[in-house]
N, CA, C and O atoms as a CHARMM CRD file, in Angstrom:
* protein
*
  220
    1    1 UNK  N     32.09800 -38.19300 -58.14700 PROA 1      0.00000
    2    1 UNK  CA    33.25100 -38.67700 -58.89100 PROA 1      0.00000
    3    1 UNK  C     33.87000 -39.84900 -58.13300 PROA 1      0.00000
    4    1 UNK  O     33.81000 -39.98200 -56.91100 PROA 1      0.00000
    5    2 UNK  N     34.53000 -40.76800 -59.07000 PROA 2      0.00000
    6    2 UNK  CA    34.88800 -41.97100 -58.20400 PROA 2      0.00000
    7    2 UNK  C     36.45000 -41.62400 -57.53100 PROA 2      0.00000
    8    2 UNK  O     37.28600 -40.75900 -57.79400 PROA 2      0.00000
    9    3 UNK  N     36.42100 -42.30800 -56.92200 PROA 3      0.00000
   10    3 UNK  CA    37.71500 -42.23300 -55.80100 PROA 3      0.00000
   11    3 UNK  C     38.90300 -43.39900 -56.73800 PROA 3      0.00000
   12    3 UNK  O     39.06400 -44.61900 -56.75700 PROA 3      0.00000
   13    4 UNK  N     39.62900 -42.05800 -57.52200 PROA 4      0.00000
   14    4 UNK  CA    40.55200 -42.42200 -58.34400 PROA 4      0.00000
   15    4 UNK  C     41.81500 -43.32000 -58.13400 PROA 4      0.00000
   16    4 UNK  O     42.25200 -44.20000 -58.87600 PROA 4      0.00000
   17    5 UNK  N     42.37200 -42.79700 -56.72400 PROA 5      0.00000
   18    5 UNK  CA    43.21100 -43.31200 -56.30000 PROA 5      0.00000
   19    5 UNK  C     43.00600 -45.06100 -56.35000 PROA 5      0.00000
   20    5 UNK  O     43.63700 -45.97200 -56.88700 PROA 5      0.00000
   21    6 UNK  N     41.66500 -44.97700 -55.41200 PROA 6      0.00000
   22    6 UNK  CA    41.55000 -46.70100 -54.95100 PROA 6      0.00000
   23    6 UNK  C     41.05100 -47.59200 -56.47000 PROA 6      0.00000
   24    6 UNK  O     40.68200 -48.76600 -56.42600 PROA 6      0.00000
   25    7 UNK  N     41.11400 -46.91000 -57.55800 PROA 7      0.00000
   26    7 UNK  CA    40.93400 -47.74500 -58.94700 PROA 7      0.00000
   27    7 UNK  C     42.77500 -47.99300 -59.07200 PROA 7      0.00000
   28    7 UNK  O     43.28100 -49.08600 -59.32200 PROA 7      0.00000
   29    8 UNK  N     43.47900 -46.83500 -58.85500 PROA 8      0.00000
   30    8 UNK  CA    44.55600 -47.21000 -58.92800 PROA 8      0.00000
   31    8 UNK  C     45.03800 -48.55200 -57.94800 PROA 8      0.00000
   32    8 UNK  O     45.41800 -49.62200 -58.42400 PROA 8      0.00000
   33    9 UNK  N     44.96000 -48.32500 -56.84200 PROA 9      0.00000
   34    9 UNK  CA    45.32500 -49.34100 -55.77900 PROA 9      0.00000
   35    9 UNK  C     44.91700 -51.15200 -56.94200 PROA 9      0.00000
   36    9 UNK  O     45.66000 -52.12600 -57.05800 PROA 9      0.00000
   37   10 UNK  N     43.53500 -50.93600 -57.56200 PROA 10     0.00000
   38   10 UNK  CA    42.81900 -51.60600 -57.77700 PROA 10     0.00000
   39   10 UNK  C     43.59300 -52.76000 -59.20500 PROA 10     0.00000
   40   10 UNK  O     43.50900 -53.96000 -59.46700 PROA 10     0.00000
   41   11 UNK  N     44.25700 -51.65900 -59.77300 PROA 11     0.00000
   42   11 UNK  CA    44.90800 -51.59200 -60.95300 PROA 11     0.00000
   43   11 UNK  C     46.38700 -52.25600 -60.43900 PROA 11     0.00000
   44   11 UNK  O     46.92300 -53.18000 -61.05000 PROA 11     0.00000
   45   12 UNK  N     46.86300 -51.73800 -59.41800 PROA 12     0.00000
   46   12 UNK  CA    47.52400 -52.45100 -59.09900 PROA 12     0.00000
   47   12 UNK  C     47.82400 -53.81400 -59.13800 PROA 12     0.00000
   48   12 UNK  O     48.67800 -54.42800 -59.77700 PROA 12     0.00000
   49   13 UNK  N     46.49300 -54.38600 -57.89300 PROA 13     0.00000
   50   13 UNK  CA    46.87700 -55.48500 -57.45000 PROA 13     0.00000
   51   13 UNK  C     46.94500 -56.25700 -58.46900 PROA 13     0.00000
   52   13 UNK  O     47.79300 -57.14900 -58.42100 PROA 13     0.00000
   53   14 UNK  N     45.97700 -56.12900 -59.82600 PROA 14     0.00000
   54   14 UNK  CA    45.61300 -56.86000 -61.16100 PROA 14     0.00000
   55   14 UNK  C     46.59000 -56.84300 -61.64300 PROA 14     0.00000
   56   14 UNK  O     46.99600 -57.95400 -61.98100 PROA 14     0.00000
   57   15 UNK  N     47.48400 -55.67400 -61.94400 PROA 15     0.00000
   58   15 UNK  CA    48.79600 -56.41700 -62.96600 PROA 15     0.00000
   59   15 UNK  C     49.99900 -57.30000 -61.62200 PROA 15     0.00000
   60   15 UNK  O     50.67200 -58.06400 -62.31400 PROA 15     0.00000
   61   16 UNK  N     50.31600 -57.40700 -60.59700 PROA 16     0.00000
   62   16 UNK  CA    50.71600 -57.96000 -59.71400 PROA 16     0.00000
   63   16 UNK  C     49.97200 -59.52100 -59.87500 PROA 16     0.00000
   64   16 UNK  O     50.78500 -60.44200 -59.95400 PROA 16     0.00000
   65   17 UNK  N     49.09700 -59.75100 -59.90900 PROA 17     0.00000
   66   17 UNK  CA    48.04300 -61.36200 -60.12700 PROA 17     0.00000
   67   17 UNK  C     48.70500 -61.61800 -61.58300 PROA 17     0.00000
   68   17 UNK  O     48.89200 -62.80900 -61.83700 PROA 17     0.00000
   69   18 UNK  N     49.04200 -60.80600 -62.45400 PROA 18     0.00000
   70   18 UNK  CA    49.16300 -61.30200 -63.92700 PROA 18     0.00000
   71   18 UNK  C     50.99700 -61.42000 -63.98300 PROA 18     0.00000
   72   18 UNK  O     51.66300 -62.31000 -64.51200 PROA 18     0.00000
   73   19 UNK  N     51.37800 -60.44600 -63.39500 PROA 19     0.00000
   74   19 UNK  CA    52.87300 -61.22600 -63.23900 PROA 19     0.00000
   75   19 UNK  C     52.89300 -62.06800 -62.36900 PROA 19     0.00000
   76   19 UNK  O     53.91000 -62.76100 -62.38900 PROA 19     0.00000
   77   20 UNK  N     52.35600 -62.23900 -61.79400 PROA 20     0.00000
   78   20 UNK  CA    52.09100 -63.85300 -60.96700 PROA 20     0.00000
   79   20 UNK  C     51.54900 -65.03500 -61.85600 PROA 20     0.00000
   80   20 UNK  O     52.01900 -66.15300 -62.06100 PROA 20     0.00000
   81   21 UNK  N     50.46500 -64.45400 -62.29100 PROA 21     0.00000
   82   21 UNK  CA    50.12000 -65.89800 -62.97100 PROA 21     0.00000
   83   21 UNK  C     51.09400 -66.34600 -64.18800 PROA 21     0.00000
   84   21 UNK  O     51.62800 -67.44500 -64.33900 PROA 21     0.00000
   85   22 UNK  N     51.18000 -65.22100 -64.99800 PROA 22     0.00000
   86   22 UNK  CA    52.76100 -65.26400 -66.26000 PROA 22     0.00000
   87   22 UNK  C     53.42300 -65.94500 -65.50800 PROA 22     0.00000
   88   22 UNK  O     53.48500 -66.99200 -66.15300 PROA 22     0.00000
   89   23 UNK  N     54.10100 -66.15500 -64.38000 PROA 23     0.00000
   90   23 UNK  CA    55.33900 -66.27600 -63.91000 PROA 23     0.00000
   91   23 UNK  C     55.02000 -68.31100 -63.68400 PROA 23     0.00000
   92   23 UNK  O     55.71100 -69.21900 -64.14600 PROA 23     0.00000
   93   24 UNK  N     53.61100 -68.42800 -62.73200 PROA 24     0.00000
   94   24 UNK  CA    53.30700 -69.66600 -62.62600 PROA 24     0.00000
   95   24 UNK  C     52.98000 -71.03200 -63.82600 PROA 24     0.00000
   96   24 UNK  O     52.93400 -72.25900 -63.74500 PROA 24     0.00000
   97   25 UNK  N     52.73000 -69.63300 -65.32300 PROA 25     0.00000
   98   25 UNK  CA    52.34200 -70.54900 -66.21300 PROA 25     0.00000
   99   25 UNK  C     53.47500 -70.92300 -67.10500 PROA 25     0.00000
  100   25 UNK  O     53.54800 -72.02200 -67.65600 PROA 25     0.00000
  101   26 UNK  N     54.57900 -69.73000 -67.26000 PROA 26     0.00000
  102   26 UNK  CA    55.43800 -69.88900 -68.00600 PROA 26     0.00000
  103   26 UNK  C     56.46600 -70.96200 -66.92800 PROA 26     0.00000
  104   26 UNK  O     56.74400 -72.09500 -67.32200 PROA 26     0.00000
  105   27 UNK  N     56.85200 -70.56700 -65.87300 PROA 27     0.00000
  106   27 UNK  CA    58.14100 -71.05300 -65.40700 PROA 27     0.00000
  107   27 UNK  C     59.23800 -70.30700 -65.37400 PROA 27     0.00000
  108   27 UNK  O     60.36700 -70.73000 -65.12700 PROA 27     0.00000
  109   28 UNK  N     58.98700 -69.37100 -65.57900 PROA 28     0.00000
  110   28 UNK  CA    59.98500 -68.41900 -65.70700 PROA 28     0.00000
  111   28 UNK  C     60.83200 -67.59300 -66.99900 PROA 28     0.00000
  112   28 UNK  O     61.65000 -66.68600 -67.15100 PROA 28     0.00000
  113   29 UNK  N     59.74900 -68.92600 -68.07500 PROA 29     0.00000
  114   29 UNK  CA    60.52300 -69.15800 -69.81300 PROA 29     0.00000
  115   29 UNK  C     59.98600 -68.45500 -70.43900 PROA 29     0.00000
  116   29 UNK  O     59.14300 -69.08800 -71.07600 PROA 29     0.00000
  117   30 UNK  N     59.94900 -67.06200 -70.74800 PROA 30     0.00000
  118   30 UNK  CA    59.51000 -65.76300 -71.62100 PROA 30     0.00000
  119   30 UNK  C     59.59600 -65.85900 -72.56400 PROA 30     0.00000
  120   30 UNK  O     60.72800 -66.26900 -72.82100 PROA 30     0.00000
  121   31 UNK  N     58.70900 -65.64300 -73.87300 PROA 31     0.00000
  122   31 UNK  CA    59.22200 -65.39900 -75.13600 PROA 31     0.00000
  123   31 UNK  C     59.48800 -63.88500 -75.15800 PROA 31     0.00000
  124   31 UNK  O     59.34000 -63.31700 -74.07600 PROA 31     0.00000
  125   32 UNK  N     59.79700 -63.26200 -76.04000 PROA 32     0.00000
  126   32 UNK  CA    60.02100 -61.71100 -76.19900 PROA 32     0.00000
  127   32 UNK  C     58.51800 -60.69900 -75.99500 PROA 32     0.00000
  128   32 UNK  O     58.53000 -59.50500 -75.69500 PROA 32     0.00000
  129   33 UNK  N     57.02700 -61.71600 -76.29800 PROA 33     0.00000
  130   33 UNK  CA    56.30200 -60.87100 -76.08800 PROA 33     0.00000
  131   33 UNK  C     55.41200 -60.54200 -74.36800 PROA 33     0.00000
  132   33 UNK  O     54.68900 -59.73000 -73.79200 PROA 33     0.00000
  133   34 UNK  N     56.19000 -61.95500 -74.17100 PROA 34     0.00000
  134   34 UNK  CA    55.69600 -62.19300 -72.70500 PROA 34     0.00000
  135   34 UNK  C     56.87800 -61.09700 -71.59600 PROA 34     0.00000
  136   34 UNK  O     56.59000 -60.72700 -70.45800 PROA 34     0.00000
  137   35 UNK  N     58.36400 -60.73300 -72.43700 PROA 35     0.00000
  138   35 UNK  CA    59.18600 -59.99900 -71.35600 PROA 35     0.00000
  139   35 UNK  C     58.26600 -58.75400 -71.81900 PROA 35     0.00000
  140   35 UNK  O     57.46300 -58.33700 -70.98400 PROA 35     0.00000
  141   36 UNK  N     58.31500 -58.16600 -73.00700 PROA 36     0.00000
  142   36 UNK  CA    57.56300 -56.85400 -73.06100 PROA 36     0.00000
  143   36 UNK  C     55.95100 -56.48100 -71.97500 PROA 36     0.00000
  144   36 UNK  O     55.62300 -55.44600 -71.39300 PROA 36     0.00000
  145   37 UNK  N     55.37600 -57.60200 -72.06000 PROA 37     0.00000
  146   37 UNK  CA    54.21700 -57.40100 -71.69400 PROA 37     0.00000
  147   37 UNK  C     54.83800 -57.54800 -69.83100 PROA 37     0.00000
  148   37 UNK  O     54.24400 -56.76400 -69.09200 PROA 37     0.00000
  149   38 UNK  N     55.35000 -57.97600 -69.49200 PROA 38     0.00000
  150   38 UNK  CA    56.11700 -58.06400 -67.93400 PROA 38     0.00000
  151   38 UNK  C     56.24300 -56.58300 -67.79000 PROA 38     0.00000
  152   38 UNK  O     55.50800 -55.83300 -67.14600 PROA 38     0.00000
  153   39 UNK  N     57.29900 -56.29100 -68.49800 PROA 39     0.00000
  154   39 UNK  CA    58.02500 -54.72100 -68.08800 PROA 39     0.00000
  155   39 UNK  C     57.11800 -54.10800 -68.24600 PROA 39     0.00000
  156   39 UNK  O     56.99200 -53.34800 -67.28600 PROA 39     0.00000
  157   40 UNK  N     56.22700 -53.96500 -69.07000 PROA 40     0.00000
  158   40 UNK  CA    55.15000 -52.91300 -69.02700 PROA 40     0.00000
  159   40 UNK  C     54.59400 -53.03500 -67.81200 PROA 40     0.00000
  160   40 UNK  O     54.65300 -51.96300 -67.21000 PROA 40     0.00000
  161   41 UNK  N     53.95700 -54.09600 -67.05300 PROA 41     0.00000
  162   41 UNK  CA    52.99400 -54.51500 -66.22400 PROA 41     0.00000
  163   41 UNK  C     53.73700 -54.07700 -65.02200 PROA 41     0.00000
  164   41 UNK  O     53.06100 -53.64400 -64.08900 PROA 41     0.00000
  165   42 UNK  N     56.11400 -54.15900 -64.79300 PROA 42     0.00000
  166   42 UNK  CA    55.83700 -53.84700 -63.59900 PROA 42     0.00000
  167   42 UNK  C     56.56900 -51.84800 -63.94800 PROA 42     0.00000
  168   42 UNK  O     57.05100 -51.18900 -63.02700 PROA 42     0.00000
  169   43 UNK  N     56.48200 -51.43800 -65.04900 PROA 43     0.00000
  170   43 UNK  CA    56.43900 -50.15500 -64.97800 PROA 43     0.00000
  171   43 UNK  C     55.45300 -49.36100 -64.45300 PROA 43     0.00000
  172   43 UNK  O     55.55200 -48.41700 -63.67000 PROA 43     0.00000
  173   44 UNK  N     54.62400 -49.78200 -64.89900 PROA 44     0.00000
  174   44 UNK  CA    52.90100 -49.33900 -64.70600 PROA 44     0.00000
  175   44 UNK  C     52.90800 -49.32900 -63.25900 PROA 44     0.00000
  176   44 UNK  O     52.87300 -48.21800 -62.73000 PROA 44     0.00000
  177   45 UNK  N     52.95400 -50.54100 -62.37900 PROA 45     0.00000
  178   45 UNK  CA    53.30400 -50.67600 -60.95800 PROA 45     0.00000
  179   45 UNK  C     53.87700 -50.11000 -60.13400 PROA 45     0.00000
  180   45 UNK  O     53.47200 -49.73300 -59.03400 PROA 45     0.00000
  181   46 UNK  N     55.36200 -49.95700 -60.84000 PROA 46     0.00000
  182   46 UNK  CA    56.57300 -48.72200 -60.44200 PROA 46     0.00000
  183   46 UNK  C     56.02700 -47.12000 -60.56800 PROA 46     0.00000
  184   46 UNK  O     56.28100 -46.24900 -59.73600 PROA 46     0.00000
  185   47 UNK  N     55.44400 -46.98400 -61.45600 PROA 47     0.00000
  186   47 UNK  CA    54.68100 -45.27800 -61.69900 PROA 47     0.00000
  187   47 UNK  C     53.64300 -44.80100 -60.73100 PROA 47     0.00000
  188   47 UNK  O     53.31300 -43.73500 -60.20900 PROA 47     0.00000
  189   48 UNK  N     53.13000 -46.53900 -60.71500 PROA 48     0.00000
  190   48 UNK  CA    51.40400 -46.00600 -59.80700 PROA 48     0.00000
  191   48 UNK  C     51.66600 -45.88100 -58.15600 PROA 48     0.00000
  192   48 UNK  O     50.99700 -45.28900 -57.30900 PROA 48     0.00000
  193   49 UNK  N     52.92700 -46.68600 -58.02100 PROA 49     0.00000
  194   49 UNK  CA    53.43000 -47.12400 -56.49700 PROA 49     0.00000
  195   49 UNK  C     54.28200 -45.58600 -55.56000 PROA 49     0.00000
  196   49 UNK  O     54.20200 -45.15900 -54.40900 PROA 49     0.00000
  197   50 UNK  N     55.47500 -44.92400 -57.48700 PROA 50     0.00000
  198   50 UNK  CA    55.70300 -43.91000 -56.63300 PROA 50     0.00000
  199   50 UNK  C     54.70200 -42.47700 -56.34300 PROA 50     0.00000
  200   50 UNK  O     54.77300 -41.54300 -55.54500 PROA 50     0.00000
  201   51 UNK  N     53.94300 -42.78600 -57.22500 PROA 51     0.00000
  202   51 UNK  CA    52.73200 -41.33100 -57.33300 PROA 51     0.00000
  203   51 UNK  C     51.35100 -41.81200 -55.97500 PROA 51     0.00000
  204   51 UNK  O     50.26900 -41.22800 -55.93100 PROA 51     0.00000
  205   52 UNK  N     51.69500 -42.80900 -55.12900 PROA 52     0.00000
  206   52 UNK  CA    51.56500 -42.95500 -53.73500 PROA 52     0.00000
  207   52 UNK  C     50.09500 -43.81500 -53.47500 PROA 52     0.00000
  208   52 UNK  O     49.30500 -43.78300 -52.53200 PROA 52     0.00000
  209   53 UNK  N     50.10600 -44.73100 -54.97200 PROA 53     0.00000
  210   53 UNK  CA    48.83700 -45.62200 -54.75100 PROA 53     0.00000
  211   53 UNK  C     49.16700 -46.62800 -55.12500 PROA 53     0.00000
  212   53 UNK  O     48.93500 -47.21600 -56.18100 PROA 53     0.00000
  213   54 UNK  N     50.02100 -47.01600 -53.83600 PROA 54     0.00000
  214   54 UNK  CA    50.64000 -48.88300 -53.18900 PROA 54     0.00000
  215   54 UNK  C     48.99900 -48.83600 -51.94100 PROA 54     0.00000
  216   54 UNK  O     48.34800 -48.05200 -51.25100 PROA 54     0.00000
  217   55 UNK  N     49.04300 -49.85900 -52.23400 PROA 55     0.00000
  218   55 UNK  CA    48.08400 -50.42100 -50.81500 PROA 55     0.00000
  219   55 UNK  C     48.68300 -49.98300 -49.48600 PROA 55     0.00000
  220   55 UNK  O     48.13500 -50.29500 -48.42900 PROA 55     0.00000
């Protein structure tokens, strides 16, 4: 079985690169589907980080 955690770690860093890149392409200038798709990306982050798979 694969080592679940480190897909998480993995999962991580990927939505972290995509609020990065969102952030570099927009400028900071969100439309409504770009804030939804943010908060999701750093909830997901926030869930996976406190259930103890931060790098």
């Amino acid at each position: 079985m694969e080592n679940l955690s480190s897909d998480r770690m993995m999962a991580i860093s990927v939505f972290e690169g995509e609020l990065e890149r969102m952030k570099n392409i927009k400028n900071g200038e969100y439309d409504d589907i770009d804030k939804i798709i943010r908060q999701y990306l750093q909830e997901r982050i926030n869930e996976m980080t406190r259930k103890g798979y931060n790098r």
